[in-house]
Steps between C-alpha positions, in 0.01 A plus 500: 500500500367302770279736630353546117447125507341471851233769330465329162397162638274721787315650163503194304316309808258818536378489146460133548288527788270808364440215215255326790323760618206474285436196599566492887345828535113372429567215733683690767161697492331191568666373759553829685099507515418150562734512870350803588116406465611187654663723794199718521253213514708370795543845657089545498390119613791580794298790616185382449612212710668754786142712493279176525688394799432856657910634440610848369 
């Protein structure tokens, strides 16, 4: 009985939660993209800066 319980609520919360994936998907998307152009941007001006000062 417990154990039926413990798997109810763990569905209930599951089909609660898929509820929100339409709309955190598009802005996890987003944001995933936006820190890693911002992290290549910084990755490129580093070495750009380490082959101006003559570094490998």
């Amino acid at each position: 009985m417990l154990t039926r319980t413990i798997f109810e609520g763990l569905g209930d919360f599951i089909t609660w939660a898929m509820q929100l994936w339409p709309w955190i998907g598009n802005n996890a998307n987003i944001l995933f993209s936006v820190v890693i152009t911002v992290a290549l941007i910084y990755w490129i001006r580093q070495m750009l800066q380490h082959q101006a000062a003559g570094e490998k």
